[in-house]
Biopython code that builds the backbone (N, CA, C, O; Angstrom):
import numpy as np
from Bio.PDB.StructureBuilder import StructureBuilder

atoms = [
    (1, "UNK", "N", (0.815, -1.198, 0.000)),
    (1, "UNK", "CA", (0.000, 0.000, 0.000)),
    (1, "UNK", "C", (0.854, 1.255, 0.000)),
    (1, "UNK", "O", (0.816, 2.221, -0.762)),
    (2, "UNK", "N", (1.511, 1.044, 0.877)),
    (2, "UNK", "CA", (2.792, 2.270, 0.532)),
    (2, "UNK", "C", (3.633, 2.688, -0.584)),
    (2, "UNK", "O", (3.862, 3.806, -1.046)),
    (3, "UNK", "N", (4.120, 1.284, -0.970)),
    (3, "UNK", "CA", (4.369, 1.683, -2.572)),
    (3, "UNK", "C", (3.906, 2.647, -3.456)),
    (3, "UNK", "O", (4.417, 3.559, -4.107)),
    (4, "UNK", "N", (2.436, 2.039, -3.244)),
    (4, "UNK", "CA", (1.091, 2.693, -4.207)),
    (4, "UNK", "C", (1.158, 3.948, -4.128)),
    (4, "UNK", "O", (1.446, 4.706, -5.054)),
    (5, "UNK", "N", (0.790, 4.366, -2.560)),
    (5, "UNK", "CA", (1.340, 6.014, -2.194)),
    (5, "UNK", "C", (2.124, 6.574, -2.807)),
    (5, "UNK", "O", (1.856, 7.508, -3.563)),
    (6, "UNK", "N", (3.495, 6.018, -2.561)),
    (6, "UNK", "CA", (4.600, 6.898, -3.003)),
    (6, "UNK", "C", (4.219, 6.935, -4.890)),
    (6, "UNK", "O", (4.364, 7.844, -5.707)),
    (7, "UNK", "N", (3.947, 6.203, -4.967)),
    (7, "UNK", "CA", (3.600, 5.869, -6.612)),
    (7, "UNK", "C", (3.121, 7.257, -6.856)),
    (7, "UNK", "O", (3.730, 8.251, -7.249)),
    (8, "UNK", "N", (1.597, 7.032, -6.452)),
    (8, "UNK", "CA", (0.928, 8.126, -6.635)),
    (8, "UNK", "C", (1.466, 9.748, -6.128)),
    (8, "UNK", "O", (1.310, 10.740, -6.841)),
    (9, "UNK", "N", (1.958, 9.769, -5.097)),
    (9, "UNK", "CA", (2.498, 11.123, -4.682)),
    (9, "UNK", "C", (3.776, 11.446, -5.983)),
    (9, "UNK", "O", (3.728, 12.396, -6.764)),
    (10, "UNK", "N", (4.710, 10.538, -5.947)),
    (10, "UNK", "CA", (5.352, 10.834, -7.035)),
    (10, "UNK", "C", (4.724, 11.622, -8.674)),
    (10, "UNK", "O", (5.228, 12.472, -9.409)),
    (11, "UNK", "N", (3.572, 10.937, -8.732)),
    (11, "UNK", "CA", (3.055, 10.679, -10.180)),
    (11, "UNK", "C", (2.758, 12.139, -10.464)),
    (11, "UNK", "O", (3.234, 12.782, -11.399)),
    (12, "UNK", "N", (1.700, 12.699, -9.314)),
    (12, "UNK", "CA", (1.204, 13.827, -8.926)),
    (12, "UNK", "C", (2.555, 14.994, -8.725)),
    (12, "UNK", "O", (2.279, 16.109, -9.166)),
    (13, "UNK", "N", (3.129, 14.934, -8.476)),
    (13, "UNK", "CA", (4.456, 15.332, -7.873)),
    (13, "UNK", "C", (5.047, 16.322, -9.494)),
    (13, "UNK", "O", (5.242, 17.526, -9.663)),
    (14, "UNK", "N", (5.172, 15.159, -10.410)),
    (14, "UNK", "CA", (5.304, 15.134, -11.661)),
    (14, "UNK", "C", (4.785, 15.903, -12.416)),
    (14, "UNK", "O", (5.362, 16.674, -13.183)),
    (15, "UNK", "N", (3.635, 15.760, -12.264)),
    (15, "UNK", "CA", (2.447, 16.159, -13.044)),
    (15, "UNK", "C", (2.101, 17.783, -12.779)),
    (15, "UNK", "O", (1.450, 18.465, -13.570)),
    (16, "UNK", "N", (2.613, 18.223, -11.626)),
    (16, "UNK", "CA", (2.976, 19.489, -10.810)),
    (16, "UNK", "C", (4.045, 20.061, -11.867)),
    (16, "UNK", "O", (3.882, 20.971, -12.680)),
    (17, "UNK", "N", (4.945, 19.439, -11.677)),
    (17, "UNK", "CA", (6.186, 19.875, -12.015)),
    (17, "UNK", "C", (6.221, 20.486, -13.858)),
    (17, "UNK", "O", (6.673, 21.514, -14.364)),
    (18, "UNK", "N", (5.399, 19.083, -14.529)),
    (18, "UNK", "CA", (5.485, 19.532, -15.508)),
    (18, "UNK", "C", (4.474, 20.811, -16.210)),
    (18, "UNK", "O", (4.540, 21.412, -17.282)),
    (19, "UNK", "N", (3.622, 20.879, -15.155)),
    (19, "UNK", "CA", (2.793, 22.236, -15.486)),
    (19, "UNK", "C", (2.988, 23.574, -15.107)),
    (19, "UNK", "O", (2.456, 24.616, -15.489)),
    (20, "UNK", "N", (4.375, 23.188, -13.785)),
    (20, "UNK", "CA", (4.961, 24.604, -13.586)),
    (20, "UNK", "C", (6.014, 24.256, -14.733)),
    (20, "UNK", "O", (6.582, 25.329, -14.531)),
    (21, "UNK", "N", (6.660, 23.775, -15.610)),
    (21, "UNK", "CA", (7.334, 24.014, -16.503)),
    (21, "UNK", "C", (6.774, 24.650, -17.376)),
    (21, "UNK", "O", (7.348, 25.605, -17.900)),
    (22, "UNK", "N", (5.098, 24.145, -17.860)),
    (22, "UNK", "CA", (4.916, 24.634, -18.817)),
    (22, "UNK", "C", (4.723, 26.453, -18.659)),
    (22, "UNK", "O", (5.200, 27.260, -19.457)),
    (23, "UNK", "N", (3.991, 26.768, -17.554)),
    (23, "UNK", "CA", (3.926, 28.062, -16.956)),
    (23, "UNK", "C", (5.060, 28.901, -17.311)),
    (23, "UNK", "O", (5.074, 29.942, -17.967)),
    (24, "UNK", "N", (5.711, 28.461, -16.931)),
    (24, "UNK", "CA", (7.568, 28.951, -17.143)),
    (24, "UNK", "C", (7.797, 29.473, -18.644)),
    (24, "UNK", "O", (7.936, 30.638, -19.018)),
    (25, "UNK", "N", (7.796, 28.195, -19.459)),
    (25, "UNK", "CA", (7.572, 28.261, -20.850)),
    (25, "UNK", "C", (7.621, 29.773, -21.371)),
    (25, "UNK", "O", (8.430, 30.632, -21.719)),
    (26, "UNK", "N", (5.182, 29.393, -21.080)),
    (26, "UNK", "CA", (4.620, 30.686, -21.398)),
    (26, "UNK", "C", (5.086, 31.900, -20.801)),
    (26, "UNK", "O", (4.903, 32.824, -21.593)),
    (27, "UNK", "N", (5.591, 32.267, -19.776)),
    (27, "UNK", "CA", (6.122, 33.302, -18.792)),
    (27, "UNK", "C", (7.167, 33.564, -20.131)),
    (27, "UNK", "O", (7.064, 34.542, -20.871)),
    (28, "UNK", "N", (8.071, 32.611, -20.264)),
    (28, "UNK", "CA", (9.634, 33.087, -21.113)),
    (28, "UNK", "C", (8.941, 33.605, -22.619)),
    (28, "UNK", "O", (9.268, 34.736, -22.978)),
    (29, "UNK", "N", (8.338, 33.104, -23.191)),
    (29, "UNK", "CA", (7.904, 33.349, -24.354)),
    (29, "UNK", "C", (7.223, 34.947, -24.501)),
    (29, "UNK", "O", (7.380, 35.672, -25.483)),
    (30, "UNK", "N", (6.615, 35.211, -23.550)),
    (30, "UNK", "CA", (5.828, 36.562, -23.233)),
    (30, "UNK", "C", (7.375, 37.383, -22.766)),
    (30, "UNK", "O", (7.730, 38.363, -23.420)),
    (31, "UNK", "N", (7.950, 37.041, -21.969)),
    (31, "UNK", "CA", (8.980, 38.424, -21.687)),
    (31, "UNK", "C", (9.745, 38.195, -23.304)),
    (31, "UNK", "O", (9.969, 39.212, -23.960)),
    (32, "UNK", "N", (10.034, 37.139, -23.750)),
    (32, "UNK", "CA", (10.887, 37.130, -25.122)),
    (32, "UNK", "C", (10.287, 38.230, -26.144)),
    (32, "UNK", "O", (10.783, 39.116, -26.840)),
    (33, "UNK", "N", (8.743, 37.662, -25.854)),
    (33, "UNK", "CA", (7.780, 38.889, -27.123)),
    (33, "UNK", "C", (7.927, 40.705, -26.349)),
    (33, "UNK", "O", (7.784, 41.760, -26.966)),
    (34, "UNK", "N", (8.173, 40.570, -25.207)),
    (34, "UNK", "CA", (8.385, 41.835, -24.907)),
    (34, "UNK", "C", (10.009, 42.602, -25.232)),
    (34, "UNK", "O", (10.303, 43.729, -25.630)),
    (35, "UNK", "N", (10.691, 41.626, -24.923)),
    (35, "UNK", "CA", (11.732, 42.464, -24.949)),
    (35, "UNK", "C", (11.866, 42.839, -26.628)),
    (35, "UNK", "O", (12.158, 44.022, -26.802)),
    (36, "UNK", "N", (11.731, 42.178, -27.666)),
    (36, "UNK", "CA", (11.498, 42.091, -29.171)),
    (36, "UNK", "C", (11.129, 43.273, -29.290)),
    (36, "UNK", "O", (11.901, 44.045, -29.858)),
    (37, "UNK", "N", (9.670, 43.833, -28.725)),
    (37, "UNK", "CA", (9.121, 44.396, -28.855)),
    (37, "UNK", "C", (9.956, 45.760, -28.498)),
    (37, "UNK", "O", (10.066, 46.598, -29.393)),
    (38, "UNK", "N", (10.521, 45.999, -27.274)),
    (38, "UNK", "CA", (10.970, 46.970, -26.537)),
    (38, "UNK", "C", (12.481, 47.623, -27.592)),
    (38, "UNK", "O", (12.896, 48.781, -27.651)),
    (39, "UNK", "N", (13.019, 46.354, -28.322)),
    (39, "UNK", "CA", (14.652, 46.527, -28.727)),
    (39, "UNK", "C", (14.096, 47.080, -30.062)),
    (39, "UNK", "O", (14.855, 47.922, -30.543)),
    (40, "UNK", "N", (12.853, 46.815, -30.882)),
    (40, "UNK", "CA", (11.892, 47.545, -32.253)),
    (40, "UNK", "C", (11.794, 49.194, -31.836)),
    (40, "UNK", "O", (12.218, 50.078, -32.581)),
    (41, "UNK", "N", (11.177, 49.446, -30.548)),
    (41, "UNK", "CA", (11.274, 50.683, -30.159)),
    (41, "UNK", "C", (12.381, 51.249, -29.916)),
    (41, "UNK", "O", (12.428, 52.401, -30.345)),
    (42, "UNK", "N", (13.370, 50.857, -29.348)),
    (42, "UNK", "CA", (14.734, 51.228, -29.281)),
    (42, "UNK", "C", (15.284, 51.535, -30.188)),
    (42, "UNK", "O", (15.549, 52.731, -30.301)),
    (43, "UNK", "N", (15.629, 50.757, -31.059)),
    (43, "UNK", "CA", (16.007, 50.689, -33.047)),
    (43, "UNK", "C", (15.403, 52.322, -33.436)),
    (43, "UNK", "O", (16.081, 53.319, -33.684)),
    (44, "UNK", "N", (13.973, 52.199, -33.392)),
    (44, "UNK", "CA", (13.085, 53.563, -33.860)),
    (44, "UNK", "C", (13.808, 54.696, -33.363)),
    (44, "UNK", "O", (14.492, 55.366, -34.137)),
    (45, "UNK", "N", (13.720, 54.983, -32.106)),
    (45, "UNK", "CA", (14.053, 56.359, -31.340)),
    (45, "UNK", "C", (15.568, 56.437, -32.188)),
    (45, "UNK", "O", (16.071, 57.334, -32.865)),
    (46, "UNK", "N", (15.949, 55.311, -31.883)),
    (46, "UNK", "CA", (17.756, 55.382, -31.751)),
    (46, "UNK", "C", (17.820, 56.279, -33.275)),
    (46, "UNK", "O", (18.364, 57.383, -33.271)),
    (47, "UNK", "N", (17.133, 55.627, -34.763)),
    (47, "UNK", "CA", (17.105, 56.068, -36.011)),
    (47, "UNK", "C", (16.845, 57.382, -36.049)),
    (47, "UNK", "O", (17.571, 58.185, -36.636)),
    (48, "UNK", "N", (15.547, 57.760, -35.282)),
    (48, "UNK", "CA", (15.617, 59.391, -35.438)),
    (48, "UNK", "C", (16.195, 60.024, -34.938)),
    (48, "UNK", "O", (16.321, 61.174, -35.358)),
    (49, "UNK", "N", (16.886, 59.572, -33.710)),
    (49, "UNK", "CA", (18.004, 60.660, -32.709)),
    (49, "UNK", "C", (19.284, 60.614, -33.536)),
    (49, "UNK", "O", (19.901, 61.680, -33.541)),
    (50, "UNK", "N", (19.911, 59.444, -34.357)),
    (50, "UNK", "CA", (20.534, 59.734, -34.358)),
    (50, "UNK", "C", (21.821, 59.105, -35.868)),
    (50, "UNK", "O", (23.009, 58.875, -36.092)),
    (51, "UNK", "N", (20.351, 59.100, -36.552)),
    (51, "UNK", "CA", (20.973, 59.322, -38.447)),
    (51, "UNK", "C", (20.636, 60.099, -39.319)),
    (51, "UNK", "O", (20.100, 59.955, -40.418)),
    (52, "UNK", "N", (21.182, 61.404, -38.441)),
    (52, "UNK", "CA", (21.136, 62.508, -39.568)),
    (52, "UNK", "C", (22.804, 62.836, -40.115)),
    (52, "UNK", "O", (23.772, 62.865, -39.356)),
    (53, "UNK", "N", (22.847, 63.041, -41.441)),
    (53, "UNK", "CA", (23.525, 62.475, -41.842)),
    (53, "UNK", "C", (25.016, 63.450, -41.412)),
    (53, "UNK", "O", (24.732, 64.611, -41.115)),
    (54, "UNK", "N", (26.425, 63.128, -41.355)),
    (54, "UNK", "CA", (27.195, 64.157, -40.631)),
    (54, "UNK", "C", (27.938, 64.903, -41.761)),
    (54, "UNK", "O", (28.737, 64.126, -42.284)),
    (55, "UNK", "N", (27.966, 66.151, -42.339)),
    (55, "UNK", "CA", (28.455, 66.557, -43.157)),
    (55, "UNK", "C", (29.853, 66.721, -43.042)),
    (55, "UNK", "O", (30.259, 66.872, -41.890)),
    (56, "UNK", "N", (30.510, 66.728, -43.752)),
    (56, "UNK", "CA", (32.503, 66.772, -43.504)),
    (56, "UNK", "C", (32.952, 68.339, -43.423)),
    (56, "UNK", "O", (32.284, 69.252, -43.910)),
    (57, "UNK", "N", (33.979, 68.478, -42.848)),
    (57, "UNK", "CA", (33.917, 70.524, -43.097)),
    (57, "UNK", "C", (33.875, 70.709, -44.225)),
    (57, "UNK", "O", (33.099, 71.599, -44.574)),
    (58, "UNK", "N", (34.558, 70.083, -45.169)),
    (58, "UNK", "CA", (34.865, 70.587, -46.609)),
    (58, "UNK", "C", (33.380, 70.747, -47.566)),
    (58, "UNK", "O", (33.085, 71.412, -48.559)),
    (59, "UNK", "N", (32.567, 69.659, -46.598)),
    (59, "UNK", "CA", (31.230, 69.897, -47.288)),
    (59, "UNK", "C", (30.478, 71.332, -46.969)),
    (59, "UNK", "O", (29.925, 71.984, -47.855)),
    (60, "UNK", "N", (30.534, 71.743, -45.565)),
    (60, "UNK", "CA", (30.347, 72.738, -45.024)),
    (60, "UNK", "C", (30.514, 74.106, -45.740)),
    (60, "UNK", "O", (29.765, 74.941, -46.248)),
    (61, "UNK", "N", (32.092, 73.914, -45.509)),
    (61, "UNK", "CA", (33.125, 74.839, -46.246)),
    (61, "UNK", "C", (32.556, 75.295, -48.056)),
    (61, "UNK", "O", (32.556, 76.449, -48.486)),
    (62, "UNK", "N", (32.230, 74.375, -48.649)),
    (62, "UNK", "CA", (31.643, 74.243, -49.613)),
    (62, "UNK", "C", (30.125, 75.363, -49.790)),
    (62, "UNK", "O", (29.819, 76.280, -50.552)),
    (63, "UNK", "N", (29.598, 74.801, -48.856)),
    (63, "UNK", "CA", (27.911, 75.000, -48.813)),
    (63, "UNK", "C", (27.905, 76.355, -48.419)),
    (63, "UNK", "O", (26.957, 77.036, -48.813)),
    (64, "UNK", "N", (28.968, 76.997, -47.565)),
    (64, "UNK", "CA", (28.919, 78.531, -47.400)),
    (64, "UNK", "C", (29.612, 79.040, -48.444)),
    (64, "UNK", "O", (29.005, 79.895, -49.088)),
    (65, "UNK", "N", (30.574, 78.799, -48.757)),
    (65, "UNK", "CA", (30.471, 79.644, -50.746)),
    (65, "UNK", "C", (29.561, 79.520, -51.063)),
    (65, "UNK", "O", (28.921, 80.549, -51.278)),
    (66, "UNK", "N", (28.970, 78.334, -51.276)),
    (66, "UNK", "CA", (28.057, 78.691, -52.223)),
    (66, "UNK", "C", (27.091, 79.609, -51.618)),
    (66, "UNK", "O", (27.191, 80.725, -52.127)),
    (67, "UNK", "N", (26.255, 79.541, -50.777)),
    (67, "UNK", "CA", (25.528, 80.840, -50.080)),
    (67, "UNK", "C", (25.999, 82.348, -50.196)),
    (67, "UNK", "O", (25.380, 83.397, -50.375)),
    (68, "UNK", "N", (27.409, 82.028, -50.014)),
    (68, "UNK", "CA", (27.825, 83.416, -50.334)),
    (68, "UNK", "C", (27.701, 84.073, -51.562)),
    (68, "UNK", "O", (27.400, 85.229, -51.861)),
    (69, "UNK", "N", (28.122, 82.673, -52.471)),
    (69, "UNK", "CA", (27.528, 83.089, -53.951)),
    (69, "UNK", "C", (26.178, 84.035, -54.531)),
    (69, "UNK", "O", (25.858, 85.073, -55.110)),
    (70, "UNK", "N", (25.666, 82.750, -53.860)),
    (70, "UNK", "CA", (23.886, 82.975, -54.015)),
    (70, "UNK", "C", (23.859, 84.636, -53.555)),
    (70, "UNK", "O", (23.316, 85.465, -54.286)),
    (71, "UNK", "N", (24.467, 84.992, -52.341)),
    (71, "UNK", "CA", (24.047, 86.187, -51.946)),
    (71, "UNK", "C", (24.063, 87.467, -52.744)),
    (71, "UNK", "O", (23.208, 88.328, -52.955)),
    (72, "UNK", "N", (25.623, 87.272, -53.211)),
    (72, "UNK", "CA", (26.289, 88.222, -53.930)),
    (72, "UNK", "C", (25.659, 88.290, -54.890)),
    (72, "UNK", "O", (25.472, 89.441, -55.286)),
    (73, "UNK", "N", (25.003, 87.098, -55.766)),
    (73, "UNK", "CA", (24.350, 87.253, -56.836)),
    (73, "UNK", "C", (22.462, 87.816, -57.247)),
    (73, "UNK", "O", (21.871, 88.079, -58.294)),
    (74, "UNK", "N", (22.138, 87.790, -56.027)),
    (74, "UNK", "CA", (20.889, 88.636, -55.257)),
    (74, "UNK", "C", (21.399, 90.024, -55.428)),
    (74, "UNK", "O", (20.846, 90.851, -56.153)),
    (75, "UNK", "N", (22.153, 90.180, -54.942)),
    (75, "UNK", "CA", (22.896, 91.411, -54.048)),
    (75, "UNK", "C", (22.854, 92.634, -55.953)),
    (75, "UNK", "O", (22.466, 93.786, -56.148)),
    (76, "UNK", "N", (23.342, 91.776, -56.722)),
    (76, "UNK", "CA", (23.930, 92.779, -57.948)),
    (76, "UNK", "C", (22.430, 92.275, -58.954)),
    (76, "UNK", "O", (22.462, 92.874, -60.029)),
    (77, "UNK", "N", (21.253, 91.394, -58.838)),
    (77, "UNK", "CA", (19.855, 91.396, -59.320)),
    (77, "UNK", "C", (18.962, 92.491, -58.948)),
    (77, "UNK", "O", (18.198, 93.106, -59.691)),
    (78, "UNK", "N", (19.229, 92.704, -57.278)),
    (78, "UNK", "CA", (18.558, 93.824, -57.016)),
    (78, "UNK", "C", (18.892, 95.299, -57.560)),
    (78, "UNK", "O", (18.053, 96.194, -57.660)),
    (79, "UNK", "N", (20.281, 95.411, -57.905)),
    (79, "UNK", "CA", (20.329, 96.629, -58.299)),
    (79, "UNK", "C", (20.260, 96.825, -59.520)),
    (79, "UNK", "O", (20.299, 97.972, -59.965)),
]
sb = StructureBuilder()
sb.init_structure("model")
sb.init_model(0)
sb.init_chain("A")
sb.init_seg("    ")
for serial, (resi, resn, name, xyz) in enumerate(atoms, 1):
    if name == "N":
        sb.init_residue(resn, " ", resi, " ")
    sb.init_atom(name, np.array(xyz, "f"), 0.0, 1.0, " ", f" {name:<3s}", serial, name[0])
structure = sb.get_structure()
């Protein structure tokens, strides 16, 4: 009769065990879909904070002649 017991307490025991595994599982699968989720938002912000594109001085250097151009050439339309 004791056998039987332990049988059964074991069996049950088991049967515990494998449904807090499965719990676990679902628990890991849900933080997995979250963090996915969280590192998509991260990616986003990160893209707009911070790929705008970096111009070189020489590009700079460039882009104000030419403005200056532009100006000078306003400058002698108006008169």
């Amino acid at each position: 009769m004791r056998t039987d017991n332990k049988h059964i307490d074991q069996s049950s025991e088991l049967s515990a065990l494998r449904n807090e595994i499965s719990d676990l599982k679902n628990m890991m699968s849900t933080m997995q879909e979250i963090i996915i989720n969280q590192n998509k938002q991260i990616n986003d912000i990160y893209k707009c904070l911070f790929n705008n594109p970096i111009k070189s001085k020489d590009q700079v250097k460039e882009q104000k002649k030419q403005d200056m151009k532009n100006q000078i050439i306003l400058k002698n339309l108006r008169k």
